[in-house]
C-alpha positions in Angstrom: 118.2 108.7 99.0 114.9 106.1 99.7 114.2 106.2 95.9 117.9 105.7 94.7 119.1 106.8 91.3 122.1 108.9 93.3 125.1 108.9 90.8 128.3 108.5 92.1 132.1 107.7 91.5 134.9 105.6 93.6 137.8 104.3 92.4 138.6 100.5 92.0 141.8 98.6 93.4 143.7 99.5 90.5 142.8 103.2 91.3 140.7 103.9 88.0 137.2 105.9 88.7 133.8 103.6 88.3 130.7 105.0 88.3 127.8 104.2 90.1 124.4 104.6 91.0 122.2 104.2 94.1 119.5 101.3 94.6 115.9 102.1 96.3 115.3 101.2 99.5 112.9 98.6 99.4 112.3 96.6 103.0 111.9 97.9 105.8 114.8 96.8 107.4 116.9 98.6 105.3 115.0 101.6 105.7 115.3 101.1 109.6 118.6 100.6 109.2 119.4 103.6 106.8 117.2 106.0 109.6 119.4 105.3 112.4 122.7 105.6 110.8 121.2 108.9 109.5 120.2 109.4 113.3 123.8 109.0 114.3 125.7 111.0 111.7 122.8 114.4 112.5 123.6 113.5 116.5 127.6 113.6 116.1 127.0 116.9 113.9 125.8 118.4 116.6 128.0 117.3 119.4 131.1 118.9 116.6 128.8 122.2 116.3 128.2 122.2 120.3 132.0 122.8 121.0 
């Protein structure tokens, strides 16, 4: 995910499927950033497993 090149699809407003791929991560804020929402999303995995 840090080094990009991901490939992707969404669909626009009109509800036809783009394509896309990922950027590299290239300050450090955004790799901050990118560790802790990572962080979050492992923590509230395992409060759904601990049920």
């Amino acid at each position: 995910m840090i080094r990009g090149g991901l490939n992707g699809q969404r669909r626009n407003g009109e509800g036809r499927v783009r394509r896309s791929q990922t950027r590299a991560i290239n300050g450090i804020d955004q790799n901050v950033t990118l560790n802790r929402a990572l962080w979050t999303l492992a923590e509230g995995m395992l409060r759904l497993k601990t049920r």
